[in-house]
Jmol script that loads the backbone (N, CA, C; Angstrom):
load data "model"
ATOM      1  N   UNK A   1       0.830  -1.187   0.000  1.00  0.00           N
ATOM      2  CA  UNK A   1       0.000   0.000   0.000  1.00  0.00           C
ATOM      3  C   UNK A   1       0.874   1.250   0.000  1.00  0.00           C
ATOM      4  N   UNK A   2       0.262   2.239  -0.560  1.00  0.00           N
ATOM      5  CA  UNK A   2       0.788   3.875  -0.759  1.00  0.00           C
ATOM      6  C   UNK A   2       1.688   4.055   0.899  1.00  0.00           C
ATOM      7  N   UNK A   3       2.650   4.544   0.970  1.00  0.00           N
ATOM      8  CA  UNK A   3       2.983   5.085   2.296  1.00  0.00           C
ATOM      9  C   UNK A   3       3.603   3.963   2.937  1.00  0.00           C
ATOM     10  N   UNK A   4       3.904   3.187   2.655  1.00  0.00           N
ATOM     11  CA  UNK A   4       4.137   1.731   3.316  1.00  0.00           C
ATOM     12  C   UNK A   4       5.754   1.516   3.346  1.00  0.00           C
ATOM     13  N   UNK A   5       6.679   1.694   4.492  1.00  0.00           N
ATOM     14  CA  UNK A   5       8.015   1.036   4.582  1.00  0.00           C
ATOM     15  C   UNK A   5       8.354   0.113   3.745  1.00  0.00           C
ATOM     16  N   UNK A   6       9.137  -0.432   3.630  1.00  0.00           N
ATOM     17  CA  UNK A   6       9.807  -1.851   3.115  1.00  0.00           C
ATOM     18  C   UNK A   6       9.829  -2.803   3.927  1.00  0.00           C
ATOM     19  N   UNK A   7       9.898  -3.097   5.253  1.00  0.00           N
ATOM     20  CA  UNK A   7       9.220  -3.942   5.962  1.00  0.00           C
ATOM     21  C   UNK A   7       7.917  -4.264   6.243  1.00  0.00           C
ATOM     22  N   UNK A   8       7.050  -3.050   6.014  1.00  0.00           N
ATOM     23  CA  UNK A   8       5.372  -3.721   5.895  1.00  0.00           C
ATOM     24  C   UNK A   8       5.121  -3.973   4.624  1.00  0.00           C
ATOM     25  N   UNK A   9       6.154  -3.787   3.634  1.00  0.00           N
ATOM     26  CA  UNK A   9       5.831  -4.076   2.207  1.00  0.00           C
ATOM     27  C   UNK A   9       6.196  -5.554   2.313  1.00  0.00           C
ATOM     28  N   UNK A  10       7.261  -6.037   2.796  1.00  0.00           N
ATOM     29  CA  UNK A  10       7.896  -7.413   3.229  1.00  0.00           C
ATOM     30  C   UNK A  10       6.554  -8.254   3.840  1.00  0.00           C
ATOM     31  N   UNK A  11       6.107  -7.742   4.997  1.00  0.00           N
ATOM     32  CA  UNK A  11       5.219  -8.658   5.870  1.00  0.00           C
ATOM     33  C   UNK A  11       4.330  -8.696   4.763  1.00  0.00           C
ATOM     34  N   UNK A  12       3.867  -7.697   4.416  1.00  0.00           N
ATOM     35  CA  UNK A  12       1.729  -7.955   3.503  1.00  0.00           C
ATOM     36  C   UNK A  12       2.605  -8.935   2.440  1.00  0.00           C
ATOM     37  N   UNK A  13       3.670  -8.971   1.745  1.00  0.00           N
ATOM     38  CA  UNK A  13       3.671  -9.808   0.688  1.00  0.00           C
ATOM     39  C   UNK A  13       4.072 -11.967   1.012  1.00  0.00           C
ATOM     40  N   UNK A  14       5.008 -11.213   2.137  1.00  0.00           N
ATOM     41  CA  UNK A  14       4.783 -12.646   2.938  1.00  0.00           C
ATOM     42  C   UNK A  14       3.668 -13.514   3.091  1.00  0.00           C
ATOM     43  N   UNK A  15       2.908 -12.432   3.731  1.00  0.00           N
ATOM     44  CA  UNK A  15       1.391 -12.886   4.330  1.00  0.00           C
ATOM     45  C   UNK A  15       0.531 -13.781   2.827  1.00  0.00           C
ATOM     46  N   UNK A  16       0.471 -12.554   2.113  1.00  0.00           N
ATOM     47  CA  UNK A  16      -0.075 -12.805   0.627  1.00  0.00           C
ATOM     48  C   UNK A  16       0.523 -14.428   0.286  1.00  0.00           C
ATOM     49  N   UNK A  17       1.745 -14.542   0.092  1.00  0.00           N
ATOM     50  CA  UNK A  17       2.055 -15.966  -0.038  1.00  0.00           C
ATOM     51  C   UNK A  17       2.092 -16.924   0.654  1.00  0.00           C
ATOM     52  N   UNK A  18       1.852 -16.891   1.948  1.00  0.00           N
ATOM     53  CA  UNK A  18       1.303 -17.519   3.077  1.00  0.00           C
ATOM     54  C   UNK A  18       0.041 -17.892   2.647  1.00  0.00           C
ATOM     55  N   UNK A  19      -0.886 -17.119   2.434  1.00  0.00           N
ATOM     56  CA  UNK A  19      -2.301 -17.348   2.035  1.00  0.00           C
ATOM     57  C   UNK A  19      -2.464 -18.114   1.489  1.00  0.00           C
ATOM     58  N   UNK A  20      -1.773 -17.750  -0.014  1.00  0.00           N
ATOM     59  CA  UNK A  20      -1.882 -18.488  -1.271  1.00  0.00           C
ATOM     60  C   UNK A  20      -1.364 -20.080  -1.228  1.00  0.00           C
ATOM     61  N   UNK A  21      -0.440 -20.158  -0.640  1.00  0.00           N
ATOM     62  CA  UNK A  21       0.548 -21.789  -0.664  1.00  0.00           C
ATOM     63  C   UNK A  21      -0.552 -22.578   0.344  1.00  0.00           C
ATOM     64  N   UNK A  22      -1.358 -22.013   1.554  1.00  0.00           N
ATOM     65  CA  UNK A  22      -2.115 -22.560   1.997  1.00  0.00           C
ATOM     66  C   UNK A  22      -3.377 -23.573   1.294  1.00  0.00           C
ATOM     67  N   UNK A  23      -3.525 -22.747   0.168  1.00  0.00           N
ATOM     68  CA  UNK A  23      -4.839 -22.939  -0.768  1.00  0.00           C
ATOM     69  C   UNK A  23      -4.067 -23.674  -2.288  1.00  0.00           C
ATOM     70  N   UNK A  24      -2.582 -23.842  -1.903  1.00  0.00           N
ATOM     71  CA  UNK A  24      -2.199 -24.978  -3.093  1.00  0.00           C
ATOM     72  C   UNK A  24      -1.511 -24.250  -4.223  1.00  0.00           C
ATOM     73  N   UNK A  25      -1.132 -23.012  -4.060  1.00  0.00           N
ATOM     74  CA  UNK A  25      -0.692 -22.238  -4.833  1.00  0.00           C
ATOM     75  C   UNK A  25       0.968 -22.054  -4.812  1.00  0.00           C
ATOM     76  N   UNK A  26       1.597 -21.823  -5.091  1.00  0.00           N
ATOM     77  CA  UNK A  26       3.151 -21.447  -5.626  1.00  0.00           C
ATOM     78  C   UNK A  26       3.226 -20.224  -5.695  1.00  0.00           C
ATOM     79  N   UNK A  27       4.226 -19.667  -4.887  1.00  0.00           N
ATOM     80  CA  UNK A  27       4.783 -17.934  -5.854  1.00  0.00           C
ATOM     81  C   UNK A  27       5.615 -18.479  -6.585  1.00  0.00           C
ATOM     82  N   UNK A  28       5.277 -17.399  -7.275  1.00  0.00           N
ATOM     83  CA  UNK A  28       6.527 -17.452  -8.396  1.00  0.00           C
ATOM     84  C   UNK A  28       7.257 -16.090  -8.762  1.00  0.00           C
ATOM     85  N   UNK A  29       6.820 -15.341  -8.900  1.00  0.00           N
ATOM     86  CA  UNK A  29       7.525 -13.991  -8.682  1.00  0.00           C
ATOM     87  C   UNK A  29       6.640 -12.629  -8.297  1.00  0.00           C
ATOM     88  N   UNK A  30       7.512 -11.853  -8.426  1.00  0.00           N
ATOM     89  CA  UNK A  30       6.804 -10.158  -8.244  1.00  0.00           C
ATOM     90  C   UNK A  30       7.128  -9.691  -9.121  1.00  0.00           C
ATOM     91  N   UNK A  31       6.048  -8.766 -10.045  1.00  0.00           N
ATOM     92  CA  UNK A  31       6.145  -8.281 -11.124  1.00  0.00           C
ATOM     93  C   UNK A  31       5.771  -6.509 -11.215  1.00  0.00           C
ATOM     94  N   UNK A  32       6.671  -6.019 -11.869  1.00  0.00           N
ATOM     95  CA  UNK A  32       5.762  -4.688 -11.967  1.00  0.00           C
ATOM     96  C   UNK A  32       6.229  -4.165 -13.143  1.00  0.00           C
ATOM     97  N   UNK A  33       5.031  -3.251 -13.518  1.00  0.00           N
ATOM     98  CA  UNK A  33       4.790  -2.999 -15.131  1.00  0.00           C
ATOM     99  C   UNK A  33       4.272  -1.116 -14.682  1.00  0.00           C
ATOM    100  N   UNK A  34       5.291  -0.296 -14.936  1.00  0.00           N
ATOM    101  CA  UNK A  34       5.116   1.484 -15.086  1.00  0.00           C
ATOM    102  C   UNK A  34       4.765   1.933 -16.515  1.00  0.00           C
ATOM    103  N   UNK A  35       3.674   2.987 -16.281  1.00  0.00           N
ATOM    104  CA  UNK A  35       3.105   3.441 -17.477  1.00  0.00           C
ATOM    105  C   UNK A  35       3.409   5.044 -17.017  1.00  0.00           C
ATOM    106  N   UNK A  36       3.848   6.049 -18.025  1.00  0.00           N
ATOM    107  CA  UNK A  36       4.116   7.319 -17.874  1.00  0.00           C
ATOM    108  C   UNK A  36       3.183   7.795 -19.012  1.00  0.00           C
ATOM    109  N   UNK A  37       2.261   8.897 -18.022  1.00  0.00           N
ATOM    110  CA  UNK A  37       1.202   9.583 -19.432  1.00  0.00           C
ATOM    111  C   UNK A  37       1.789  10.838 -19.011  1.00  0.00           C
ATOM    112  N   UNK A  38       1.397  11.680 -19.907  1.00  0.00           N
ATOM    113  CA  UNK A  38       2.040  12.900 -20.556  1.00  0.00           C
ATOM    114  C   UNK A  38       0.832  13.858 -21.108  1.00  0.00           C
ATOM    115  N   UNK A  39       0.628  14.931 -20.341  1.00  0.00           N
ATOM    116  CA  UNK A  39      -0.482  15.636 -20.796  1.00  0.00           C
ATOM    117  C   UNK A  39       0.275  17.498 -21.565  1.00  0.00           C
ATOM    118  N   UNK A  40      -0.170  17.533 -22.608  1.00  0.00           N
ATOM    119  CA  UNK A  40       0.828  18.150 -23.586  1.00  0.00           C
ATOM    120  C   UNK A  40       0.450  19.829 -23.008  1.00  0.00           C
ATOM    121  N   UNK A  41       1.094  20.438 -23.051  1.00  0.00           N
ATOM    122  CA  UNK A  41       1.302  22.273 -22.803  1.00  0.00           C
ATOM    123  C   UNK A  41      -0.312  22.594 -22.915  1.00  0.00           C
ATOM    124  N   UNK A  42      -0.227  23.534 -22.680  1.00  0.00           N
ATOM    125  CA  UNK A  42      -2.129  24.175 -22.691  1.00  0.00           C
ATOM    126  C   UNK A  42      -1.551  25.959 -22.987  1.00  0.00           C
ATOM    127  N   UNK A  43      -1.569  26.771 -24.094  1.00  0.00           N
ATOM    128  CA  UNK A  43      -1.134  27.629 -24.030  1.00  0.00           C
ATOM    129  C   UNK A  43      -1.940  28.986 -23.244  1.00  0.00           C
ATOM    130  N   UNK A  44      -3.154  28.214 -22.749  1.00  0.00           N
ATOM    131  CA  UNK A  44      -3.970  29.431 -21.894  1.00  0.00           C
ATOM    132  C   UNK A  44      -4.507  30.345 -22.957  1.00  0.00           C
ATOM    133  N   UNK A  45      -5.359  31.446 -22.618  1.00  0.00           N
ATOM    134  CA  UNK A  45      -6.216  32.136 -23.089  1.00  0.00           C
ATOM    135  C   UNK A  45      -5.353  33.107 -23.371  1.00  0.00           C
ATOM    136  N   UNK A  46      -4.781  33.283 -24.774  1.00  0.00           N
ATOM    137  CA  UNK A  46      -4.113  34.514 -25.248  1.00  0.00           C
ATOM    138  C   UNK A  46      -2.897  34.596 -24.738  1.00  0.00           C
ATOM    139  N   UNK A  47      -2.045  33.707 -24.050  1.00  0.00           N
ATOM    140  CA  UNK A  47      -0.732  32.875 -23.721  1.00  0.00           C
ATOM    141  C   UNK A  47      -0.985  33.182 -22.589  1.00  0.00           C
ATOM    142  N   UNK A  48      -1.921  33.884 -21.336  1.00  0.00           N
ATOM    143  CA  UNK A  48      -2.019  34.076 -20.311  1.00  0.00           C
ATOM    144  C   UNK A  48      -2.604  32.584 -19.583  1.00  0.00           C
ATOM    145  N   UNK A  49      -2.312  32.424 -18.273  1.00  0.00           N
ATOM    146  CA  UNK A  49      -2.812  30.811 -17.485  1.00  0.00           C
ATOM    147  C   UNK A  49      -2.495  29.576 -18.076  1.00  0.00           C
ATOM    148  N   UNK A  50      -1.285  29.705 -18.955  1.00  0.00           N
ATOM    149  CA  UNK A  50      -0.388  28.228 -19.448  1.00  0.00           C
ATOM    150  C   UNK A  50      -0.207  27.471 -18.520  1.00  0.00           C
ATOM    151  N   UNK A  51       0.207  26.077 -18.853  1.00  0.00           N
ATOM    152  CA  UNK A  51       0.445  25.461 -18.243  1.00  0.00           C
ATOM    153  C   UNK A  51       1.845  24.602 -19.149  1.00  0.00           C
ATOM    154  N   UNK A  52       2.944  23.860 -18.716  1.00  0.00           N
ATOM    155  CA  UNK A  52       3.847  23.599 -19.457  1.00  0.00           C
ATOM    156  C   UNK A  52       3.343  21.873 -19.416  1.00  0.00           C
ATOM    157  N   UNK A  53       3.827  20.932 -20.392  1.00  0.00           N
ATOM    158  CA  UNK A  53       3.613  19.122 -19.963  1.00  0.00           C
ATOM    159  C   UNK A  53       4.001  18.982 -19.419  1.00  0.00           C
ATOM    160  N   UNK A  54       3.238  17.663 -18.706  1.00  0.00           N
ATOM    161  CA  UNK A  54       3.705  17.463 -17.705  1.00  0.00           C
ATOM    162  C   UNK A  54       3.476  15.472 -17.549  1.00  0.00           C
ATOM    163  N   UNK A  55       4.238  14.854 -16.699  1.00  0.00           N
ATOM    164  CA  UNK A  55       4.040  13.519 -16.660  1.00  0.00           C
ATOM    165  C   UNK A  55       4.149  12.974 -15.484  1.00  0.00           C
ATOM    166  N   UNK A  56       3.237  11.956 -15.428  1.00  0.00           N
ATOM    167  CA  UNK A  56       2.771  11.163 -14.397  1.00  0.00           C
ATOM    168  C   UNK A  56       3.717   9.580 -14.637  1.00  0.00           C
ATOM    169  N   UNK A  57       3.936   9.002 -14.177  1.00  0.00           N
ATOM    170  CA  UNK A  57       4.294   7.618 -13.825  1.00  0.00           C
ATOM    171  C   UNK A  57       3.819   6.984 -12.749  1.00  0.00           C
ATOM    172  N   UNK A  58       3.179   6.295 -13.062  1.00  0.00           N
ATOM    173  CA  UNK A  58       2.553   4.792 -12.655  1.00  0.00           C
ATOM    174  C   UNK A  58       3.007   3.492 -12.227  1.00  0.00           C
ATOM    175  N   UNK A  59       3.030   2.996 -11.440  1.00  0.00           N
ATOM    176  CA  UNK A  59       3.589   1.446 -11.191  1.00  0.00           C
ATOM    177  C   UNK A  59       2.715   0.304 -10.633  1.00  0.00           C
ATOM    178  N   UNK A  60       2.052  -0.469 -11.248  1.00  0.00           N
ATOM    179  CA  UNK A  60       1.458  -1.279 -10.714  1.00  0.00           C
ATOM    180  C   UNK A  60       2.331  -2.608  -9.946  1.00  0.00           C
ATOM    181  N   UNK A  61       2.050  -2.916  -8.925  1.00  0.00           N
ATOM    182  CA  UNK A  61       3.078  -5.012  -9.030  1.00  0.00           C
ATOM    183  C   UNK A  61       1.749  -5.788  -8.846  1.00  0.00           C
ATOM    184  N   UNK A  62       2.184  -7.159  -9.438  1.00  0.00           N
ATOM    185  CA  UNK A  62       1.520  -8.235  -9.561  1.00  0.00           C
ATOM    186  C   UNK A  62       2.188  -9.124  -9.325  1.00  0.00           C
ATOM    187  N   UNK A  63       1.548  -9.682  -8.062  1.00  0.00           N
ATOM    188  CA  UNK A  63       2.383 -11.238  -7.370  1.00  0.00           C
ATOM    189  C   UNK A  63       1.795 -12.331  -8.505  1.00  0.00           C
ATOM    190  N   UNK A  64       2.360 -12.923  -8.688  1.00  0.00           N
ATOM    191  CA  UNK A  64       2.232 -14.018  -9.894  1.00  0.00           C
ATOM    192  C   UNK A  64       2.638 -15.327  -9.343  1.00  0.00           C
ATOM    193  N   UNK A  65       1.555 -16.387  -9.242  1.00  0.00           N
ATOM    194  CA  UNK A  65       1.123 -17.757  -8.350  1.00  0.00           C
ATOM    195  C   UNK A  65       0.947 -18.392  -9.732  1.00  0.00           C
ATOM    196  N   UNK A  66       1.305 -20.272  -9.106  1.00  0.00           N
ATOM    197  CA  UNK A  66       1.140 -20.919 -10.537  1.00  0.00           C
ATOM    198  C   UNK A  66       0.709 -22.369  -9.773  1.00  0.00           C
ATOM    199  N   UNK A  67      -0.677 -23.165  -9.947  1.00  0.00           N
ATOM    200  CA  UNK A  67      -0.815 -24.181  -9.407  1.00  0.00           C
ATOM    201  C   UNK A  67      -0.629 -25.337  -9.493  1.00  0.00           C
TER     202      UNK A  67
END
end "model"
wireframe off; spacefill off
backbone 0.3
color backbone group
């Protein structure tokens, strides 16, 4: 979760595979896939209240189990 140390990132993903191997499942890895969008200049009303681009990046992870 957002805001989260590297040790509660450690425990919830532990836990997560704890869960899963309970119910017959395998980890198999941690995956993550970043998307960067890009929203282009806005020259404002008569070049007044511009705004310049600007970009966001994204990161999703996906624990990936195989039975």
């Amino acid at each position: 979760m957002r805001g989260q140390g590297a040790a509660e990132a450690a425990d919830q993903l532990s836990q997560m595979i704890n869960h899963y191997a309970a119910q017959g499942l395998e980890y198999v890895r941690l995956e993550s896939v970043s998307t960067i969008v890009t929203t282009p200049p806005n020259a404002g009303c008569f070049g007044f209240g511009g705004t310049p681009a600007s970009s966001i990046e994204t990161v999703l992870y996906m624990v990936v189990f195989k039975s």
